[in-house]
PDB file of N, CA, C and O in Angstrom:
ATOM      1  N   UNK A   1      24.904 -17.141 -39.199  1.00  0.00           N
ATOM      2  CA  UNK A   1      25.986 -16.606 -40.021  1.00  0.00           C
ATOM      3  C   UNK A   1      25.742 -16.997 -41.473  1.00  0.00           C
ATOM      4  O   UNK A   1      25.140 -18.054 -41.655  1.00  0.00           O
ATOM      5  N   UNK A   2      26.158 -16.234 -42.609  1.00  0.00           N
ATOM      6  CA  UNK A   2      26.015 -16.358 -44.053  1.00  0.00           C
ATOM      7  C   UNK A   2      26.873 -17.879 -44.159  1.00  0.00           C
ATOM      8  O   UNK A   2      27.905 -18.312 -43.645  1.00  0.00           O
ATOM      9  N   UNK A   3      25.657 -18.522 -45.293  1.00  0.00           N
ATOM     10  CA  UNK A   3      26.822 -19.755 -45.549  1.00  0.00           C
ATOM     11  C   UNK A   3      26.920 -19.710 -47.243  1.00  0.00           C
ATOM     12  O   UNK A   3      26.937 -20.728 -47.935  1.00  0.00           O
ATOM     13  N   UNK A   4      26.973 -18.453 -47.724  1.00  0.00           N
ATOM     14  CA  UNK A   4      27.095 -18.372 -49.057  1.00  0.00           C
ATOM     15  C   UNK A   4      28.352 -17.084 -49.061  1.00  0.00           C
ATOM     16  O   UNK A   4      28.334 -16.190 -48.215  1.00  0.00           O
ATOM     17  N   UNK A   5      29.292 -17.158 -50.027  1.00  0.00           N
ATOM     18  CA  UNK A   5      30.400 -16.200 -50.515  1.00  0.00           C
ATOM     19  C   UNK A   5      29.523 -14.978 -50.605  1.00  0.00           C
ATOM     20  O   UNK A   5      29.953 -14.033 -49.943  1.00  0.00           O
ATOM     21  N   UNK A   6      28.468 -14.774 -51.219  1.00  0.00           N
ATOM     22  CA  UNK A   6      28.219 -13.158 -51.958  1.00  0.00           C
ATOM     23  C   UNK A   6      27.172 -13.081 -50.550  1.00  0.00           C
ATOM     24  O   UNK A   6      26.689 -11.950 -50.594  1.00  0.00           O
ATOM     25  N   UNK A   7      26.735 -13.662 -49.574  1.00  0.00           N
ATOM     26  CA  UNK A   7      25.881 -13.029 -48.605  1.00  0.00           C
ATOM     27  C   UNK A   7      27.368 -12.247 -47.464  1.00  0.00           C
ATOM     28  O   UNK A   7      27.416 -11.155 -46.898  1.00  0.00           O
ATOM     29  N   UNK A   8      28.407 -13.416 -47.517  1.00  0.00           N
ATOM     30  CA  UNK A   8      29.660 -12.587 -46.666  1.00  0.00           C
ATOM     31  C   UNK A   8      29.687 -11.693 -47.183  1.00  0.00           C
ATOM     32  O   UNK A   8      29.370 -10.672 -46.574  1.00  0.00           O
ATOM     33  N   UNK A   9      30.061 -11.623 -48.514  1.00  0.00           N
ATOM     34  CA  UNK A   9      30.438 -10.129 -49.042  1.00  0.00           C
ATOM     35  C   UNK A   9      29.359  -9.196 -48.585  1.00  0.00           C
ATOM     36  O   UNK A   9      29.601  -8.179 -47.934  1.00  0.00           O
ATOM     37  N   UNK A  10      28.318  -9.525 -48.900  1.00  0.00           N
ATOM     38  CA  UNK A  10      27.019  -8.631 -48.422  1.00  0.00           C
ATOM     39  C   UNK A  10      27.220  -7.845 -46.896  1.00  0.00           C
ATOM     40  O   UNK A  10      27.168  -6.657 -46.577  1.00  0.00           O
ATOM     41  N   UNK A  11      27.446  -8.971 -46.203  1.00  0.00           N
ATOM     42  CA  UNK A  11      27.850  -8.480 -44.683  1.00  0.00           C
ATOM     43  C   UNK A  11      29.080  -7.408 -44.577  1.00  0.00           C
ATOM     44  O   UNK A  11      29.163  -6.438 -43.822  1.00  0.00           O
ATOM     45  N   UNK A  12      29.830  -7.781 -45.369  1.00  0.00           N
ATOM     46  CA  UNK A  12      31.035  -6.974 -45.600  1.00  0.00           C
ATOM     47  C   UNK A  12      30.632  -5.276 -45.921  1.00  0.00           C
ATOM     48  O   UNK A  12      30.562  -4.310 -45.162  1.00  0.00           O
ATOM     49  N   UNK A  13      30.427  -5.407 -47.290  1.00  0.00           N
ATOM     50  CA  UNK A  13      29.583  -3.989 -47.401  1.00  0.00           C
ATOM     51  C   UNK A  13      28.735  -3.095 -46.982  1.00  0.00           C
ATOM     52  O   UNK A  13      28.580  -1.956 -47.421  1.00  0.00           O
ATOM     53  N   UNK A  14      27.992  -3.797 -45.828  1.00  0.00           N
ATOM     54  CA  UNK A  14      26.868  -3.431 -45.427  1.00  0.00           C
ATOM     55  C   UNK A  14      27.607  -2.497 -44.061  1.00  0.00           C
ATOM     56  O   UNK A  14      27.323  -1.365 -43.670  1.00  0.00           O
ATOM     57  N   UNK A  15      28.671  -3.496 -43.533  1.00  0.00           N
ATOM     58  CA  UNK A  15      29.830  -2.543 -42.286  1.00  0.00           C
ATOM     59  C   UNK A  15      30.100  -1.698 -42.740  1.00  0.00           C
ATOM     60  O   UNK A  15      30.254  -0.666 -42.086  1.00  0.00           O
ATOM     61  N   UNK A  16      30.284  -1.744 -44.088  1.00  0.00           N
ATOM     62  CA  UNK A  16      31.439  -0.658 -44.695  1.00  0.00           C
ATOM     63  C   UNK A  16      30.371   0.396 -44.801  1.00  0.00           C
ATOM     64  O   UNK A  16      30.541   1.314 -43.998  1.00  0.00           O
ATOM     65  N   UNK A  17      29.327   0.510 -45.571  1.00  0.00           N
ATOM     66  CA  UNK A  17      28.469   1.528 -45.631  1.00  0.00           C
ATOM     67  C   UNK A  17      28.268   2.454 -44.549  1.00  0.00           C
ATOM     68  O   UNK A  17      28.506   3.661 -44.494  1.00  0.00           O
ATOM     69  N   UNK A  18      27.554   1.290 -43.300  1.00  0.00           N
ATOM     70  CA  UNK A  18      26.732   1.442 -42.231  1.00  0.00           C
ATOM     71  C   UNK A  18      28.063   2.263 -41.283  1.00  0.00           C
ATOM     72  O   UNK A  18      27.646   2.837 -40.277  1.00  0.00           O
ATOM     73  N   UNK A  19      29.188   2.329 -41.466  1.00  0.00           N
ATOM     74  CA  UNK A  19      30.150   3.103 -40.958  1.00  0.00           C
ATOM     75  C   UNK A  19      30.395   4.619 -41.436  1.00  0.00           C
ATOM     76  O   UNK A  19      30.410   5.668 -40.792  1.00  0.00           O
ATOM     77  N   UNK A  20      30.649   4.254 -43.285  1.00  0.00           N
ATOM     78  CA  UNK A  20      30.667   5.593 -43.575  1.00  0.00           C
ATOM     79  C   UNK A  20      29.453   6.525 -43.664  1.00  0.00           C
ATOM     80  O   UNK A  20      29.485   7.711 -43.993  1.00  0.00           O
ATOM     81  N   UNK A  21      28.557   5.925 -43.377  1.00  0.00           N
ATOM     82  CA  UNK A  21      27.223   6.793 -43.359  1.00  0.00           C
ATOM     83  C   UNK A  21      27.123   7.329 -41.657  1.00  0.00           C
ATOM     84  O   UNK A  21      26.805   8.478 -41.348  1.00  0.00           O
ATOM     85  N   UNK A  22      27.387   6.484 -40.887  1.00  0.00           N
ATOM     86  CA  UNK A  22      27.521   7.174 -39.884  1.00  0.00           C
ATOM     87  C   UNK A  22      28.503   8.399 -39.456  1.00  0.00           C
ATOM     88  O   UNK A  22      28.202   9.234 -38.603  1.00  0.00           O
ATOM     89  N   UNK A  23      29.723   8.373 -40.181  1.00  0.00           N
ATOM     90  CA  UNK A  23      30.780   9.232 -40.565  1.00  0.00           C
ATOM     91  C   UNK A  23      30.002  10.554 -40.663  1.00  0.00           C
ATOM     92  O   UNK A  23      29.955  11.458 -39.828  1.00  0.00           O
ATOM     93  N   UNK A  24      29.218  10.448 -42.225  1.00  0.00           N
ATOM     94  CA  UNK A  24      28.705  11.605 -42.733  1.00  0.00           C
ATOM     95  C   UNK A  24      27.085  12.025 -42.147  1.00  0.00           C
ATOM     96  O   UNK A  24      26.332  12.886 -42.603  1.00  0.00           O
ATOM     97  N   UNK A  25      26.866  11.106 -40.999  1.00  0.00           N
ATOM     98  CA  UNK A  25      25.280  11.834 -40.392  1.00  0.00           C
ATOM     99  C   UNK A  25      25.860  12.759 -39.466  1.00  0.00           C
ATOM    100  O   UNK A  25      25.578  13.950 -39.325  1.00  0.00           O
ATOM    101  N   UNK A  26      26.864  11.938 -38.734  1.00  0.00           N
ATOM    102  CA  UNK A  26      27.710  12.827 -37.345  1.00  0.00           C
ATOM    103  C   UNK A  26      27.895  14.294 -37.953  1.00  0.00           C
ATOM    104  O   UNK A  26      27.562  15.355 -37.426  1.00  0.00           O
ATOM    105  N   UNK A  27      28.637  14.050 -39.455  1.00  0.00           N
ATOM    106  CA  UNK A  27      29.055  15.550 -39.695  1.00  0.00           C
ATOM    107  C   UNK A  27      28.335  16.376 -39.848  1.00  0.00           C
ATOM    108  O   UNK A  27      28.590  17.447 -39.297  1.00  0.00           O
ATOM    109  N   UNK A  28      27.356  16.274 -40.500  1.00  0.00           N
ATOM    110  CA  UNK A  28      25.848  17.109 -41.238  1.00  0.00           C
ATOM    111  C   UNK A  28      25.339  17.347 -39.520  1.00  0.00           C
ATOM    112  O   UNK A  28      25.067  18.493 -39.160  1.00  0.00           O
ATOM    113  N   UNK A  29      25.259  16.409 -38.719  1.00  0.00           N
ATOM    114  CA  UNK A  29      24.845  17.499 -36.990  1.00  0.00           C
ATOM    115  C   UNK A  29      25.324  17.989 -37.069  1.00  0.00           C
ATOM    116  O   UNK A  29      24.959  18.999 -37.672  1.00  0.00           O
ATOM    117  N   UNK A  30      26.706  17.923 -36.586  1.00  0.00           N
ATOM    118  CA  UNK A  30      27.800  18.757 -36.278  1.00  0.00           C
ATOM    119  C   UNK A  30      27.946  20.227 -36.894  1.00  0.00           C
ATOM    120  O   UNK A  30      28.355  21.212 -36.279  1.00  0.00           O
ATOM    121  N   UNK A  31      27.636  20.194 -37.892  1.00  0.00           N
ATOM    122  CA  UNK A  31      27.906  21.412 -39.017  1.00  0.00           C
ATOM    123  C   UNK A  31      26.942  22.082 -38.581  1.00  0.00           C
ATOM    124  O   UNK A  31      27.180  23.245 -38.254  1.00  0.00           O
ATOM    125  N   UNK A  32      25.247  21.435 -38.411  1.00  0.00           N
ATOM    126  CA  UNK A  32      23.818  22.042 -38.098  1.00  0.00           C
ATOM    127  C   UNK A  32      24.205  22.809 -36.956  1.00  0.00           C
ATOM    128  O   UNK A  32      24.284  24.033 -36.859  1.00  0.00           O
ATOM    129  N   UNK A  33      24.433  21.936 -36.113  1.00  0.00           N
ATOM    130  CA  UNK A  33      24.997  22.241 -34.692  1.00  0.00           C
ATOM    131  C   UNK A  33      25.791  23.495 -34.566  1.00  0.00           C
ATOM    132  O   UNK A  33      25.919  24.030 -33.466  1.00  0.00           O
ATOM    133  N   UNK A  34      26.260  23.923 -35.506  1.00  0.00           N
ATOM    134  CA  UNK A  34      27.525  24.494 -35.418  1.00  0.00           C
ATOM    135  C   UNK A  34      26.444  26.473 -35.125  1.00  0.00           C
ATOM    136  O   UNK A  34      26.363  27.440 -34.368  1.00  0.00           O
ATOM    137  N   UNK A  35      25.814  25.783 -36.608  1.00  0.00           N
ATOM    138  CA  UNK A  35      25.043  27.100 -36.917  1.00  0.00           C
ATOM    139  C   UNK A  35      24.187  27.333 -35.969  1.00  0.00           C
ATOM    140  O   UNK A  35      24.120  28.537 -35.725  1.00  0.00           O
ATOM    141  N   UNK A  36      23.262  26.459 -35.105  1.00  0.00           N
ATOM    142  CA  UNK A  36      22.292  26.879 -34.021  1.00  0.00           C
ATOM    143  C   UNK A  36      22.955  27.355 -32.890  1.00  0.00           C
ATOM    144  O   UNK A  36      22.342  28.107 -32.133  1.00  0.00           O
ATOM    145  N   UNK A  37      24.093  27.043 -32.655  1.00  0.00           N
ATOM    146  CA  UNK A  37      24.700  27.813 -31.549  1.00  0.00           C
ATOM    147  C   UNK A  37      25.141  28.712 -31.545  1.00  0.00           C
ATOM    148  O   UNK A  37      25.321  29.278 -30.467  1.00  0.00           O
ATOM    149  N   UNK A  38      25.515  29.265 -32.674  1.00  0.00           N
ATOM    150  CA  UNK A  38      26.156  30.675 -32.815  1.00  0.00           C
ATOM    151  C   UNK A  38      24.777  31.593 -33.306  1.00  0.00           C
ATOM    152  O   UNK A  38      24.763  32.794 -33.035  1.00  0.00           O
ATOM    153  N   UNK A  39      23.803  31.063 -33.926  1.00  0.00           N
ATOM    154  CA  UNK A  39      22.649  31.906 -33.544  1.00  0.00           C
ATOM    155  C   UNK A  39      21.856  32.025 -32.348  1.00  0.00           C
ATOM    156  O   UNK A  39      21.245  33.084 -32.202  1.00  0.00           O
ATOM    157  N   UNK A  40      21.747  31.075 -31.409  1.00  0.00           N
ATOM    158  CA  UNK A  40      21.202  31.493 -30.363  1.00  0.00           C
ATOM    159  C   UNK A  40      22.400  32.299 -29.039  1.00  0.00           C
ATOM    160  O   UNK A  40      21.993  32.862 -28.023  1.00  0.00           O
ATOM    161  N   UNK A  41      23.755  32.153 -29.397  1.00  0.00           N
ATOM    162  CA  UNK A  41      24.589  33.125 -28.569  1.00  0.00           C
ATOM    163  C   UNK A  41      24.825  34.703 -29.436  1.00  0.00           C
ATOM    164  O   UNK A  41      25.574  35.647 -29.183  1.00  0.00           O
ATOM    165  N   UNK A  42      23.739  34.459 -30.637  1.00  0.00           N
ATOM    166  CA  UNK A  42      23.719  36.333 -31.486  1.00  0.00           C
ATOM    167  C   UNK A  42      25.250  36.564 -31.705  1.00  0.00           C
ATOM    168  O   UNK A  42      25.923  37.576 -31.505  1.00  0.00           O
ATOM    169  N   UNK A  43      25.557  35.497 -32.113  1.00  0.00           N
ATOM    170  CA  UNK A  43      27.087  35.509 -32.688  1.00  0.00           C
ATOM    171  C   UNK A  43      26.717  35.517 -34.304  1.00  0.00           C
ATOM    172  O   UNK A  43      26.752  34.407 -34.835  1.00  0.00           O
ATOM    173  N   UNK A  44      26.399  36.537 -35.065  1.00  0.00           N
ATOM    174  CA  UNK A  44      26.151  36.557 -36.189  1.00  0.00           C
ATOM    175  C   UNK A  44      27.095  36.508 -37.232  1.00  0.00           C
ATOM    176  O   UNK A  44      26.650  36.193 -38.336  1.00  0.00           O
ATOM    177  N   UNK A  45      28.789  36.847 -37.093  1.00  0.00           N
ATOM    178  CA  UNK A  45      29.921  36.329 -37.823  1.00  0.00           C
ATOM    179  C   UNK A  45      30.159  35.057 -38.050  1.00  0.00           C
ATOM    180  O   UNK A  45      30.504  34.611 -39.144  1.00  0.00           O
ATOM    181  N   UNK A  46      29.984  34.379 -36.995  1.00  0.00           N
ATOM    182  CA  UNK A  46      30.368  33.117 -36.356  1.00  0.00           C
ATOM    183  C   UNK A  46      29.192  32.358 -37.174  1.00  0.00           C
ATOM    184  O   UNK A  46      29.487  31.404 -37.894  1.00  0.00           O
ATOM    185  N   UNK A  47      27.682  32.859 -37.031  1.00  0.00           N
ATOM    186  CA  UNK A  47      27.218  31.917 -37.622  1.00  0.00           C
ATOM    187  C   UNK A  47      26.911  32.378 -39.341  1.00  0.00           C
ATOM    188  O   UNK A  47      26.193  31.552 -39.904  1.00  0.00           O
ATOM    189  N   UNK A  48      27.227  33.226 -39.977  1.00  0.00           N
ATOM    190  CA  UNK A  48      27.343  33.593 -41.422  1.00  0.00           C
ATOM    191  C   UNK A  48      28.577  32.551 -42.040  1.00  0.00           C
ATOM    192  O   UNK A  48      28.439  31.842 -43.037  1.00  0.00           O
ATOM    193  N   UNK A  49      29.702  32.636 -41.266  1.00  0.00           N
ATOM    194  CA  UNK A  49      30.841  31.861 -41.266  1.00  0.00           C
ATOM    195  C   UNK A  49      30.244  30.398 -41.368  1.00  0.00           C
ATOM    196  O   UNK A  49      30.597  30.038 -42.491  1.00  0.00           O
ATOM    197  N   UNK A  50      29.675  29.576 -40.911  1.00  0.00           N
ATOM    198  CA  UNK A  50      29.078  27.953 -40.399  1.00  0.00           C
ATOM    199  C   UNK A  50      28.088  28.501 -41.481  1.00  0.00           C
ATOM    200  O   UNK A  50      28.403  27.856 -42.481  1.00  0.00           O
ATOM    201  N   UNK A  51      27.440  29.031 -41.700  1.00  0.00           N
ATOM    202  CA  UNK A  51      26.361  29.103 -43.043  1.00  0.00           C
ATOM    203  C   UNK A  51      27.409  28.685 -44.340  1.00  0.00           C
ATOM    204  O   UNK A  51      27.204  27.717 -45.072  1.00  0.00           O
ATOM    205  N   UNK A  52      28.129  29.264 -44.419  1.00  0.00           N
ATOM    206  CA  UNK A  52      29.418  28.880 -45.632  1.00  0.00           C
ATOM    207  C   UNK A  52      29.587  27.443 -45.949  1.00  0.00           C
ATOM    208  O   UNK A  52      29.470  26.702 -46.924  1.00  0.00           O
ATOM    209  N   UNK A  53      30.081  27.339 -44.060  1.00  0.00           N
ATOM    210  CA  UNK A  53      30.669  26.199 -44.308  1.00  0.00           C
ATOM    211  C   UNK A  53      29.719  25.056 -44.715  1.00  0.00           C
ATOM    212  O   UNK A  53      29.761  24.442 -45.781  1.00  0.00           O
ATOM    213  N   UNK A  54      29.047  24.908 -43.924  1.00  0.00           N
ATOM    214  CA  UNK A  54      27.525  24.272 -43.928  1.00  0.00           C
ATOM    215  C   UNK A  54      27.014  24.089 -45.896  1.00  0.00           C
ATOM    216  O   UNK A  54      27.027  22.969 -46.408  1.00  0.00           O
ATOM    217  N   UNK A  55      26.672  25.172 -46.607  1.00  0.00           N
ATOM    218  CA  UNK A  55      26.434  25.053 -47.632  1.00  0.00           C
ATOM    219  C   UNK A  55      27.874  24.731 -48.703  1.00  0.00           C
ATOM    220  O   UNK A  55      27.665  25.016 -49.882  1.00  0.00           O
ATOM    221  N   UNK A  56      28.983  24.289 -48.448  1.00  0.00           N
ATOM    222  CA  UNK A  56      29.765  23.918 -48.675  1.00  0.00           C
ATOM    223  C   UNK A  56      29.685  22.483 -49.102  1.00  0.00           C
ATOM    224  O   UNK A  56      29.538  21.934 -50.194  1.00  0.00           O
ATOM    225  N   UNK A  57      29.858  21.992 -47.666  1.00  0.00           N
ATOM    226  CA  UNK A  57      29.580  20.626 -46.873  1.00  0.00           C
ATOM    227  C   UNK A  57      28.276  20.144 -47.421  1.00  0.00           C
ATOM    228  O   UNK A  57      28.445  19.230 -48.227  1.00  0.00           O
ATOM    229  N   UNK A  58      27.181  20.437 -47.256  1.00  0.00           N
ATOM    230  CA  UNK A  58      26.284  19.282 -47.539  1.00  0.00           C
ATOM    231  C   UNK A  58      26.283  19.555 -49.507  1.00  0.00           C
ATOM    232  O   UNK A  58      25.730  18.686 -50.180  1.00  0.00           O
ATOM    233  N   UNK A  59      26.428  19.829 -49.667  1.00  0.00           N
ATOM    234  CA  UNK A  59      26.851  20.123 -51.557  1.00  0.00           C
ATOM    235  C   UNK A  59      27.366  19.394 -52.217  1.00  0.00           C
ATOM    236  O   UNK A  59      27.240  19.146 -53.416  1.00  0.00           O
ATOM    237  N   UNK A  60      28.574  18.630 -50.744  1.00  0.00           N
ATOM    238  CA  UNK A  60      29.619  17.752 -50.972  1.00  0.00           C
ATOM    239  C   UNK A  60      29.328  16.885 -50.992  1.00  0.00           C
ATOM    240  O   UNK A  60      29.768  15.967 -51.685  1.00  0.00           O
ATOM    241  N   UNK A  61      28.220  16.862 -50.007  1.00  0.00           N
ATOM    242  CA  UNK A  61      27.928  15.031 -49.734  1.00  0.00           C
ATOM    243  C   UNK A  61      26.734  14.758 -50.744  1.00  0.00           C
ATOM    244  O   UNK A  61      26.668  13.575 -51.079  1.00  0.00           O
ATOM    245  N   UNK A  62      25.699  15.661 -51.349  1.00  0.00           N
ATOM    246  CA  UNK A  62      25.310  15.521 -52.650  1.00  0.00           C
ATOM    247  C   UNK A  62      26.345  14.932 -53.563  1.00  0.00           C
ATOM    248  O   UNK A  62      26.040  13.879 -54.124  1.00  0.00           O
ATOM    249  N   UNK A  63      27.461  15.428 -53.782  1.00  0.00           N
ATOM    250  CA  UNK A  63      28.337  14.675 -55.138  1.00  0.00           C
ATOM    251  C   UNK A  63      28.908  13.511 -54.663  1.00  0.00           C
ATOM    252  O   UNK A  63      29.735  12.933 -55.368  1.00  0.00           O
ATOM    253  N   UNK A  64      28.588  13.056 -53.539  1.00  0.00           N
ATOM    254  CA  UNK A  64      29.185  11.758 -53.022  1.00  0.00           C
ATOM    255  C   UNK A  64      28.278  10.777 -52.700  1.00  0.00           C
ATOM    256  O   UNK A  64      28.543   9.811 -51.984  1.00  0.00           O
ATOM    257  N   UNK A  65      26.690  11.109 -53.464  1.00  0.00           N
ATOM    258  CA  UNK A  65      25.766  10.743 -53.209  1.00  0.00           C
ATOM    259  C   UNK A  65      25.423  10.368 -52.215  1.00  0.00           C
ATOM    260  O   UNK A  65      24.685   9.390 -52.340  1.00  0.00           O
ATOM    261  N   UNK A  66      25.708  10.872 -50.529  1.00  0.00           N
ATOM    262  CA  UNK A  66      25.125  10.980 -49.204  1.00  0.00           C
ATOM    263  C   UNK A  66      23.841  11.217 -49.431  1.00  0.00           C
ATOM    264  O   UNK A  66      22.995  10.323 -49.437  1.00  0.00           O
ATOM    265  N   UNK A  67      23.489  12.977 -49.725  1.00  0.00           N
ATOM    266  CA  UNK A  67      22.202  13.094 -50.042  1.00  0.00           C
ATOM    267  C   UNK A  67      21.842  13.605 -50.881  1.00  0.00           C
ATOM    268  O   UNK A  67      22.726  14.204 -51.494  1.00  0.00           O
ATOM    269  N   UNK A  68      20.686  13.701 -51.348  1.00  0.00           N
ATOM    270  CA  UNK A  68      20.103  13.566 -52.214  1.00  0.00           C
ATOM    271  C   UNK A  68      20.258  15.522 -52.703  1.00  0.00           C
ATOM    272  O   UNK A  68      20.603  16.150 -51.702  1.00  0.00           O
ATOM    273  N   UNK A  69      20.106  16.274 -53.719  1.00  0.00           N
ATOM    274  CA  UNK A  69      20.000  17.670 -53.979  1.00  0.00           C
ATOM    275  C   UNK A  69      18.910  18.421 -52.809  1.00  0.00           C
ATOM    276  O   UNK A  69      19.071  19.010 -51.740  1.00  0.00           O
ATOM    277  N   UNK A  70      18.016  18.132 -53.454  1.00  0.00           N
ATOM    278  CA  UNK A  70      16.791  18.782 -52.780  1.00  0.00           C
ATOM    279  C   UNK A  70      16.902  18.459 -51.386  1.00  0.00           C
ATOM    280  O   UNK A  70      16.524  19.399 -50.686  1.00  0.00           O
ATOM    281  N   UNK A  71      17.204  17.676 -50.881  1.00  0.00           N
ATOM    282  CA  UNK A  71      17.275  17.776 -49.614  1.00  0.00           C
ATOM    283  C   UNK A  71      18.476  18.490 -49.010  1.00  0.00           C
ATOM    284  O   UNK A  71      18.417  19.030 -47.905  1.00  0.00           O
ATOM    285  N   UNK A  72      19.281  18.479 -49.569  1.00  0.00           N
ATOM    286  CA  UNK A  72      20.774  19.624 -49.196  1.00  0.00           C
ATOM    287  C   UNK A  72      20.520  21.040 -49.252  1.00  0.00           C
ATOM    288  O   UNK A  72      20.942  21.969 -48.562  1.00  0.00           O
ATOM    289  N   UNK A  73      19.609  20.982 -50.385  1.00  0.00           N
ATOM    290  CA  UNK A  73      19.086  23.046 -50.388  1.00  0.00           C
ATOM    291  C   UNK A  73      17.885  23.027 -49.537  1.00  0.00           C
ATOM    292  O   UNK A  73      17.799  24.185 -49.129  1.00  0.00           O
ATOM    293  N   UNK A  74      16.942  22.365 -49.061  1.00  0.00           N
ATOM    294  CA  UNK A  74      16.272  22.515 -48.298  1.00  0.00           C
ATOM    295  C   UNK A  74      16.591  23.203 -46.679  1.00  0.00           C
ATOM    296  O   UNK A  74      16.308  24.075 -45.858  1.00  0.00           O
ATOM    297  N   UNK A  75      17.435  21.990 -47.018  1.00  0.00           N
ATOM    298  CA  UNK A  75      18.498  22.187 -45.106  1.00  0.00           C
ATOM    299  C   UNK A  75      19.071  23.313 -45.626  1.00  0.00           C
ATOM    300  O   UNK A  75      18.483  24.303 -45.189  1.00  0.00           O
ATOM    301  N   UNK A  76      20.114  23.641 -46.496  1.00  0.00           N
ATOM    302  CA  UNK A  76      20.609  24.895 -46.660  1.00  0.00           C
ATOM    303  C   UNK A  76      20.251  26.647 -46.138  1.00  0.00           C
ATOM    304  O   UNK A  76      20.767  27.643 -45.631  1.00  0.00           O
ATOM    305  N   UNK A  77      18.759  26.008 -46.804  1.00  0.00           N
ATOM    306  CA  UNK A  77      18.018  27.162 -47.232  1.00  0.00           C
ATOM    307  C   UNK A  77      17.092  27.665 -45.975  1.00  0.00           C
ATOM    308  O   UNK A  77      16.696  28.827 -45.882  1.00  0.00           O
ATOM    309  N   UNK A  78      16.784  26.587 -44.973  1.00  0.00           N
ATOM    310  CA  UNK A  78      16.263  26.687 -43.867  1.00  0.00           C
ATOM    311  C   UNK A  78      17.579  27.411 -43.026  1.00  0.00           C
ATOM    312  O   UNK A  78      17.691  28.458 -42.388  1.00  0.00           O
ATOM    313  N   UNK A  79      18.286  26.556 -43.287  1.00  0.00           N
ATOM    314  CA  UNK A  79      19.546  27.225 -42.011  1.00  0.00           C
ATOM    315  C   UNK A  79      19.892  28.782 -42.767  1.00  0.00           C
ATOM    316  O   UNK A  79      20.552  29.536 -42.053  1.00  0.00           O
ATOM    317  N   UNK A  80      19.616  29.158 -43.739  1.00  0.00           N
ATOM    318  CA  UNK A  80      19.801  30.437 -44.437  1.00  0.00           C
ATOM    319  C   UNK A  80      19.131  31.489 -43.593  1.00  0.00           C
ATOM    320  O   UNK A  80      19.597  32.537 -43.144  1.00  0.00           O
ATOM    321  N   UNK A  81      17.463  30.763 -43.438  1.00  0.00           N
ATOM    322  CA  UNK A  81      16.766  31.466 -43.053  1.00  0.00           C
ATOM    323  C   UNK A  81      16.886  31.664 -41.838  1.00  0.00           C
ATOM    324  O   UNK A  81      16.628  32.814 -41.483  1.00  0.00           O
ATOM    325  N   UNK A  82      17.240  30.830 -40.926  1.00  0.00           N
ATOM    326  CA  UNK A  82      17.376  30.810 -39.693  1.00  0.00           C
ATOM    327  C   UNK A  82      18.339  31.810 -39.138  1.00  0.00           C
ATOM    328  O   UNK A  82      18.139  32.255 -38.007  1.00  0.00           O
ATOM    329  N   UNK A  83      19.778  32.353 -40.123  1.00  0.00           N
ATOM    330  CA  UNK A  83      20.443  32.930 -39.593  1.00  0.00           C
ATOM    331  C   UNK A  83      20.540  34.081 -40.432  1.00  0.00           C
ATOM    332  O   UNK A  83      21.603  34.691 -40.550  1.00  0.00           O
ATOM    333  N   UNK A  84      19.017  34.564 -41.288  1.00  0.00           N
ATOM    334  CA  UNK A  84      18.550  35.799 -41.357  1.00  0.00           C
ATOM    335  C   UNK A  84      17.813  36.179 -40.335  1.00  0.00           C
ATOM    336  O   UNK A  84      18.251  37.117 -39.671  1.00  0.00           O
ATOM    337  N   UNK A  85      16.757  35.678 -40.015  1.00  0.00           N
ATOM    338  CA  UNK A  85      16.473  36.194 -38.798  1.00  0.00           C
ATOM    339  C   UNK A  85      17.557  36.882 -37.691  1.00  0.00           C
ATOM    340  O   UNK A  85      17.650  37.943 -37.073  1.00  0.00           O
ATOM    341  N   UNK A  86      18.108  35.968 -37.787  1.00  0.00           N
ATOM    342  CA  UNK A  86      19.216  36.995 -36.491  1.00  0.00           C
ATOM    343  C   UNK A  86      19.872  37.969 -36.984  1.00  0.00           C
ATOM    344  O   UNK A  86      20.515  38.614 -36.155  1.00  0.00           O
ATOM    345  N   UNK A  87      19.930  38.287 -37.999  1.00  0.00           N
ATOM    346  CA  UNK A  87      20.577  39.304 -38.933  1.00  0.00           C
ATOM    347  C   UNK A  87      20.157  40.419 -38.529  1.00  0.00           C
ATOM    348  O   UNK A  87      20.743  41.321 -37.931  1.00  0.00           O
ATOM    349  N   UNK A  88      18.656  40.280 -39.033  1.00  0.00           N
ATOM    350  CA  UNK A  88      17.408  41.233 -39.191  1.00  0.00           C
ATOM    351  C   UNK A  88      16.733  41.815 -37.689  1.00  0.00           C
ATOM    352  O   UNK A  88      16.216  42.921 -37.531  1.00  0.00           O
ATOM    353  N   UNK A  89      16.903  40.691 -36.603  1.00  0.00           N
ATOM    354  CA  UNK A  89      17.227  41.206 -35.233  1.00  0.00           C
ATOM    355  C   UNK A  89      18.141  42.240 -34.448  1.00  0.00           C
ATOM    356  O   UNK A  89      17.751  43.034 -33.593  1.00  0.00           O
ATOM    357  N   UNK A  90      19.710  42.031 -35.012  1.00  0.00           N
ATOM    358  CA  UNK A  90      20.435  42.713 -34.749  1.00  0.00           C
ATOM    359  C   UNK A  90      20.814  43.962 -35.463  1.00  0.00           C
ATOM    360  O   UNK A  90      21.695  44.801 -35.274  1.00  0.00           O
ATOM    361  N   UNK A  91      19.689  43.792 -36.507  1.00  0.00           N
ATOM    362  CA  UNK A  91      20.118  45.158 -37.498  1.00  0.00           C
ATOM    363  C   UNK A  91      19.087  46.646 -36.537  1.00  0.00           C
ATOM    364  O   UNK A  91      19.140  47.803 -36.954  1.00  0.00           O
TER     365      UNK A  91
END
């Protein structure tokens, strides 16, 4: 166990982080998640809709410094693509 004040605190923050980061990994699946399932059931509303939301959401967690830019339009831009393809299938 810490036997110094600023290593407790250390421990302290480190919960606090190591919580809200888990908060915001769960969500960023979840959201991913959201979009691969409604493209592989060719639910193309459903997943244009979760594309929204999705590029919404991780935008957010850029200004909350979760992640980083480039990595938010990357994922974005992949899941963009992903649910052009099904577009371009069903057209």
């Amino acid at each position: 166990m810490a036997n110094h004040k600023s290593a407790e605190k250390r421990i302290r923050q480190t919960l606090k982080r190591t919580e809200r980061n888990r908060y915001y990994r769960t969500r960023m699946k979840n959201i991913i998640r959201a979009i691969r399932e409604a493209v592989v059931a060719k639910d193309l509303s459903k997943a244009q809709e979760s594309l929204k939301v999705a590029n919404k959401e991780l935008h957010k967690f850029v200004s909350k410094g979760i992640l980083k830019k480039n990595t938010a339009s990357r994922k974005v831009s992949r899941l963009n693509a992903y649910v052009k393809r099904l577009a371009l299938q069903s057209a």
